[in-house]
Backbone atoms as SQL, in Angstrom:
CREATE TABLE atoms (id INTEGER PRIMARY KEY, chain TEXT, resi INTEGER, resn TEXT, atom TEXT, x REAL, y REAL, z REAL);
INSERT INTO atoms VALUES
  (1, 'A', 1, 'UNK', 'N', 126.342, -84.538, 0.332),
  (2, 'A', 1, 'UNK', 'CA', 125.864, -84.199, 1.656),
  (3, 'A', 1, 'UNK', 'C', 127.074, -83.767, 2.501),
  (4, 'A', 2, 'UNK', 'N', 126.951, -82.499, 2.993),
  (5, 'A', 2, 'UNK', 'CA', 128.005, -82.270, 4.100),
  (6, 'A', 2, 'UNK', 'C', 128.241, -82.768, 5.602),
  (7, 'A', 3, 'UNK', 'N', 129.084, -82.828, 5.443),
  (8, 'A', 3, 'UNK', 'CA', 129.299, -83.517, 7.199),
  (9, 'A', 3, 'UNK', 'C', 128.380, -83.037, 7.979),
  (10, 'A', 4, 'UNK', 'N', 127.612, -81.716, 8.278),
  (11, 'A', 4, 'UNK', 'CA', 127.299, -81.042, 9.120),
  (12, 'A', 4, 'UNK', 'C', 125.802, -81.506, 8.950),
  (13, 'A', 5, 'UNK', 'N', 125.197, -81.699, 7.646),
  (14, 'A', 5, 'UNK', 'CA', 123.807, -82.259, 7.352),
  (15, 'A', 5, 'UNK', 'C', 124.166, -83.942, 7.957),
  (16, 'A', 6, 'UNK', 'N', 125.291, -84.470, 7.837),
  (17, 'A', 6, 'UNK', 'CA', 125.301, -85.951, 8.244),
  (18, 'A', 6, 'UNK', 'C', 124.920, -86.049, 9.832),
  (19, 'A', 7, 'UNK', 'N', 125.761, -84.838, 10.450),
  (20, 'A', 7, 'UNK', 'CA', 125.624, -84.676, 11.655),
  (21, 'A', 7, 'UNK', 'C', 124.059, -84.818, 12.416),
  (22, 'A', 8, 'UNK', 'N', 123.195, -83.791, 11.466),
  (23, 'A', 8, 'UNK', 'CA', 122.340, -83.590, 11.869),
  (24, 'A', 8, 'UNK', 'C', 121.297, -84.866, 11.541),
  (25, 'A', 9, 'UNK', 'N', 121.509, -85.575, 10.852),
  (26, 'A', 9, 'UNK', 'CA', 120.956, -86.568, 10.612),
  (27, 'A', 9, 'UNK', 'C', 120.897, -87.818, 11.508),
  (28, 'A', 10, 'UNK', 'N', 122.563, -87.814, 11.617),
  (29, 'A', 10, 'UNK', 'CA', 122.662, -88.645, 12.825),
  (30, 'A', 10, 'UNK', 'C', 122.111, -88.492, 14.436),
  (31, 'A', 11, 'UNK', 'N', 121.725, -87.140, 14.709),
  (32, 'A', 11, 'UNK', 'CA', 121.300, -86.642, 15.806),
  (33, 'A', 11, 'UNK', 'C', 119.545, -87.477, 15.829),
  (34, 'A', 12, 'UNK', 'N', 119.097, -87.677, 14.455),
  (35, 'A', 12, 'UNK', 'CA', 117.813, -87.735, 14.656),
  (36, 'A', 12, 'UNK', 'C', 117.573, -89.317, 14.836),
  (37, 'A', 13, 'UNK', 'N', 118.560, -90.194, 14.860),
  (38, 'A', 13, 'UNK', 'CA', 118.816, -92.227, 14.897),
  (39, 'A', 13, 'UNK', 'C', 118.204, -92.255, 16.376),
  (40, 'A', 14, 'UNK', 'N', 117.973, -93.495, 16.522),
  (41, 'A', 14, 'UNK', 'CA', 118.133, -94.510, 17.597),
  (42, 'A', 14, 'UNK', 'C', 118.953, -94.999, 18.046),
  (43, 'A', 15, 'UNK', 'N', 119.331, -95.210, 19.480),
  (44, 'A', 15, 'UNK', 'CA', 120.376, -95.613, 20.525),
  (45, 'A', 15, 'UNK', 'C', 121.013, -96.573, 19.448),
  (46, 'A', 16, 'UNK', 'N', 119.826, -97.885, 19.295),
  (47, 'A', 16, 'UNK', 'CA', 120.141, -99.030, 18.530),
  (48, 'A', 16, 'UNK', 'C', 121.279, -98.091, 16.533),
  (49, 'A', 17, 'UNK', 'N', 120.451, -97.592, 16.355),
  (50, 'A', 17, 'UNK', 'CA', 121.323, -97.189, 14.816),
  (51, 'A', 17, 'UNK', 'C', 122.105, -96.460, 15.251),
  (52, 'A', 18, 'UNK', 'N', 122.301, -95.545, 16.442),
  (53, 'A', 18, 'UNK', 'CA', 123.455, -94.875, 16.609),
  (54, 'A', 18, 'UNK', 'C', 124.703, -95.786, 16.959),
  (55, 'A', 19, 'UNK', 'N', 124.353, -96.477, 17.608),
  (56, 'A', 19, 'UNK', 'CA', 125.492, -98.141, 18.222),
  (57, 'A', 19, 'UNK', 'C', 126.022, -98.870, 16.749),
  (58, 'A', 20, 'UNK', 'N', 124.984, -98.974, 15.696),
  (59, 'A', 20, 'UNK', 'CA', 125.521, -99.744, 14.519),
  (60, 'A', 20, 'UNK', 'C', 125.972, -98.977, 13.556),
  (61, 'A', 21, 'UNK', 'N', 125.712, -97.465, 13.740),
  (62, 'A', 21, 'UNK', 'CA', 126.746, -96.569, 12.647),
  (63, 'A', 21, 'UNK', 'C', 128.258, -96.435, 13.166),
  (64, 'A', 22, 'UNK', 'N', 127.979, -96.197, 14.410),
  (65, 'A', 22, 'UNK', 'CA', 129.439, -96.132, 15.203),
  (66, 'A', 22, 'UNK', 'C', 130.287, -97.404, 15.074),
  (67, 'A', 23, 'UNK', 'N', 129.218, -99.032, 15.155),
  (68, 'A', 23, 'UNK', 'CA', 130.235, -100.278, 15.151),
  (69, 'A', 23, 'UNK', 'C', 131.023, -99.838, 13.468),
  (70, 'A', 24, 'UNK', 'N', 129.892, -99.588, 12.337),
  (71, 'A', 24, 'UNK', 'CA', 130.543, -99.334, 11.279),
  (72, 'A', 24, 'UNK', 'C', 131.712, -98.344, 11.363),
  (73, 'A', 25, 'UNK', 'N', 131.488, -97.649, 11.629),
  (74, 'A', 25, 'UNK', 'CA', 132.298, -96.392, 11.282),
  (75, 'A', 25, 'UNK', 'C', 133.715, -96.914, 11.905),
  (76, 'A', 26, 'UNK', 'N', 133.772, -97.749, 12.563),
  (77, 'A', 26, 'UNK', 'CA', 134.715, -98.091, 13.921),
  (78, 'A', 26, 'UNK', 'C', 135.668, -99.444, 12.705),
  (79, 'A', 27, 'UNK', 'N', 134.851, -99.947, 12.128),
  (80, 'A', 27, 'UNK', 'CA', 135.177, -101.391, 11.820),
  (81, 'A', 27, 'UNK', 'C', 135.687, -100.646, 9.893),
  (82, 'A', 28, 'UNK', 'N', 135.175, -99.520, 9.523),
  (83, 'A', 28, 'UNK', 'CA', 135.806, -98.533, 8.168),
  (84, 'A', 28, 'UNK', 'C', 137.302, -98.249, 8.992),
  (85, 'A', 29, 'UNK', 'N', 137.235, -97.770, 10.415),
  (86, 'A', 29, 'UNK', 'CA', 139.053, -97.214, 10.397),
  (87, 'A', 29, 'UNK', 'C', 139.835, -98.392, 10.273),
  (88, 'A', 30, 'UNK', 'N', 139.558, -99.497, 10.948),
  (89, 'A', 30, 'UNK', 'CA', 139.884, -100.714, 11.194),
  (90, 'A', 30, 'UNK', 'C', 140.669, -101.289, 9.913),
  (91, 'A', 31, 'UNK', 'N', 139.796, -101.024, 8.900),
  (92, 'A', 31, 'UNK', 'CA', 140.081, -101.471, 7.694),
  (93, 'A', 31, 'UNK', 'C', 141.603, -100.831, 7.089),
  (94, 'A', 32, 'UNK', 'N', 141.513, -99.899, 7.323),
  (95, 'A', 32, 'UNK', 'CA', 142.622, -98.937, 7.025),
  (96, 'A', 32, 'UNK', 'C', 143.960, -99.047, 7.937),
  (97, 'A', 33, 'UNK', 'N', 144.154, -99.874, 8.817),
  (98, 'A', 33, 'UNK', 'CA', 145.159, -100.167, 9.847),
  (99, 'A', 33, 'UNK', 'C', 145.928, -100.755, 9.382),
  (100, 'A', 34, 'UNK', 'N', 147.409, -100.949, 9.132),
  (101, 'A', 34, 'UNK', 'CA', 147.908, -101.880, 8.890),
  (102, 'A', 34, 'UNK', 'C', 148.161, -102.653, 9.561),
  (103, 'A', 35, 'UNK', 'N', 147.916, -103.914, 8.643),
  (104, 'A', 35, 'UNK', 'CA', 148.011, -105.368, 9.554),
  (105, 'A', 35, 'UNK', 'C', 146.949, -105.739, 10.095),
  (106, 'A', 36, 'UNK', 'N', 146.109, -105.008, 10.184),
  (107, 'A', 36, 'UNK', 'CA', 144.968, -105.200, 10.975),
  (108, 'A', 36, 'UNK', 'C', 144.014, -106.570, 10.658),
  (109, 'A', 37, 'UNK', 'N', 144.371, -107.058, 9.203),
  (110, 'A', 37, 'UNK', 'CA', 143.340, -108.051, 9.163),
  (111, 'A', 37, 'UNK', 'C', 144.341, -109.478, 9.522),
  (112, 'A', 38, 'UNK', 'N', 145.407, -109.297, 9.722),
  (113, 'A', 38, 'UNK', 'CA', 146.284, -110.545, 10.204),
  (114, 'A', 38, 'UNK', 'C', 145.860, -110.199, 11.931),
  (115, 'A', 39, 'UNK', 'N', 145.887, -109.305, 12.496),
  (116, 'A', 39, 'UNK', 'CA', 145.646, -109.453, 14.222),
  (117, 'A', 39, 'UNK', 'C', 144.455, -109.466, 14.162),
  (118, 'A', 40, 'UNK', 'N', 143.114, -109.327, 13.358),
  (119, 'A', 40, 'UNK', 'CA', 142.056, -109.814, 13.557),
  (120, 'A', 40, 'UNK', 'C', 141.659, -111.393, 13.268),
  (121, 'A', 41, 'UNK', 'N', 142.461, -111.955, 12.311),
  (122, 'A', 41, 'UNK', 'CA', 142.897, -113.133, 12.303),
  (123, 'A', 41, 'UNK', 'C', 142.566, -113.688, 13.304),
  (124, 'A', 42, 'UNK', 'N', 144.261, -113.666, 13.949),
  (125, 'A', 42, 'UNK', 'CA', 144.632, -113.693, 15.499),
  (126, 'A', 42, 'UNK', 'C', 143.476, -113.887, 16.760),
  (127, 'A', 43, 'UNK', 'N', 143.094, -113.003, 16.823),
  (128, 'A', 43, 'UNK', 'CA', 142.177, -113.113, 17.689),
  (129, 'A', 43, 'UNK', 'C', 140.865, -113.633, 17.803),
  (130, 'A', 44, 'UNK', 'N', 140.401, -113.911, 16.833),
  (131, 'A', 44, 'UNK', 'CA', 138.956, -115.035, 16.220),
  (132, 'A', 44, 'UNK', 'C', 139.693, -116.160, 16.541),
  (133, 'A', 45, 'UNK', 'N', 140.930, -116.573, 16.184),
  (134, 'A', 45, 'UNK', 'CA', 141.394, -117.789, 16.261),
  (135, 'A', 45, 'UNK', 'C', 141.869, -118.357, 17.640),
  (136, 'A', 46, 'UNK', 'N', 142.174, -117.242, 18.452),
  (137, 'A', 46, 'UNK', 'CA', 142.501, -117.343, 19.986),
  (138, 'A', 46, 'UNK', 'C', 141.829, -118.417, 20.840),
  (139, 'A', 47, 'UNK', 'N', 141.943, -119.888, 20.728),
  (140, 'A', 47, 'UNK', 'CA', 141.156, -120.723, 21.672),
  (141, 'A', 47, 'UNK', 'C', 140.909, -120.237, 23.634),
  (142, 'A', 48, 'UNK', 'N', 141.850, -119.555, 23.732),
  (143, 'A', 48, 'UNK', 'CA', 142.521, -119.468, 25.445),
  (144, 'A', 48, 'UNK', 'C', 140.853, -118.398, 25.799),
  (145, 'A', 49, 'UNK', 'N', 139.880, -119.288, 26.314),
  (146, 'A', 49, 'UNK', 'CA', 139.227, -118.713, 26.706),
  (147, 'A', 49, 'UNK', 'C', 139.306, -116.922, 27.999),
  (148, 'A', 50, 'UNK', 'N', 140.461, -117.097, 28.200),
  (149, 'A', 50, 'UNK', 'CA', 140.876, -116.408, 29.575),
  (150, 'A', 50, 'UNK', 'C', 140.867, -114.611, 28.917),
  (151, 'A', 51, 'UNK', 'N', 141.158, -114.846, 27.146),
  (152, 'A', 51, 'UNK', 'CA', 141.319, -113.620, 26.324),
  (153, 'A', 51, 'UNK', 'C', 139.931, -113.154, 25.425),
  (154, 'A', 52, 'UNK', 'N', 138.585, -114.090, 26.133),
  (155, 'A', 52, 'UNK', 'CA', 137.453, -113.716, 25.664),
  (156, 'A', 52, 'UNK', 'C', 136.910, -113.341, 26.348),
  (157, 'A', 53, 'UNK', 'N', 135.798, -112.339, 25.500),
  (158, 'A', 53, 'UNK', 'CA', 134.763, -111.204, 26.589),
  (159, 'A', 53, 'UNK', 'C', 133.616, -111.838, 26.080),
  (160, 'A', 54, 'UNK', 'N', 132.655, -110.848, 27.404),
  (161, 'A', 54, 'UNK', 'CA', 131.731, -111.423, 26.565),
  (162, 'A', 54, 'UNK', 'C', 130.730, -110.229, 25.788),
  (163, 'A', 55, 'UNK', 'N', 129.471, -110.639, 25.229),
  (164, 'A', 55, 'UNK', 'CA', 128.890, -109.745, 24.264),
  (165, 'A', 55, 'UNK', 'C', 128.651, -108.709, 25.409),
  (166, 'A', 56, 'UNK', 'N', 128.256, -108.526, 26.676),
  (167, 'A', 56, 'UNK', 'CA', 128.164, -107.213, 27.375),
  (168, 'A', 56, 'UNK', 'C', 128.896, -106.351, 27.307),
  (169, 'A', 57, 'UNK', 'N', 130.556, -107.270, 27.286),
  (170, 'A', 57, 'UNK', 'CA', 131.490, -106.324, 27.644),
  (171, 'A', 57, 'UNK', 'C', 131.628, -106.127, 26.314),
  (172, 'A', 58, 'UNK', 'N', 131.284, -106.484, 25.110),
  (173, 'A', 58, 'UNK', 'CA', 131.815, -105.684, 23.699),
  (174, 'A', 58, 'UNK', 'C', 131.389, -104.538, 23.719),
  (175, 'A', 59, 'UNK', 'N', 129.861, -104.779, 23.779),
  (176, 'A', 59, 'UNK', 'CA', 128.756, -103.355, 24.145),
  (177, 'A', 59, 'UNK', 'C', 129.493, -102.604, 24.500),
  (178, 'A', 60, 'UNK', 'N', 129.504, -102.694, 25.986),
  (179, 'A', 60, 'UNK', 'CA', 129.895, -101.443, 26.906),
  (180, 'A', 60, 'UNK', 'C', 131.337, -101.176, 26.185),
  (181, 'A', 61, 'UNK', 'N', 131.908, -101.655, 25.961),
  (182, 'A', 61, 'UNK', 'CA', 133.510, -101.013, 24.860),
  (183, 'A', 61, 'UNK', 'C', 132.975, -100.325, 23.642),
  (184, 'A', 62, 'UNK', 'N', 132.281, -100.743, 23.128),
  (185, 'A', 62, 'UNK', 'CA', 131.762, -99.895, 21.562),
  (186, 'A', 62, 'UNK', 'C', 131.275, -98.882, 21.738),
  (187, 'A', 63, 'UNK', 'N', 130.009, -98.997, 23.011),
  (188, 'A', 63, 'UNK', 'CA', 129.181, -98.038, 23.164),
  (189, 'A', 63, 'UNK', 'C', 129.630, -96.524, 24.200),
  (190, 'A', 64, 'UNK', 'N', 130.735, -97.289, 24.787),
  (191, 'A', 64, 'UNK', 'CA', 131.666, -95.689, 25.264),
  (192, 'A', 64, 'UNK', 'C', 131.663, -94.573, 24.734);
């Protein structure tokens, strides 16, 4: 399948599947970062409430 048929495919999703192809697609570069799974570590482990969001504000960051 070519990008351009993916494209068009993706045009035809829901807000909701367009939000969870993008979290994927977002969380595939992620993977590829170096280091990335030691600072994701990091930050699950972060007790200091003052450096947590909450699920709105993940939204509105993903869904930009």
């Amino acid at each position: 399948m070519s990008v351009n048929e993916l494209q068009d495919q993706m045009a035809k999703l829901s807000l909701e599947d367009r939000r969870q192809l993008t979290a994927f697609l977002v969380s595939l570069r992620h993977q590829e970062l170096a280091g990335y799974k030691e600072s994701l570590a990091k930050k699950i482990d972060d007790t200091n409430e003052a450096n947590w969001i909450s699920l709105e504000e993940f939204d509105r960051r993903v869904s930009a």
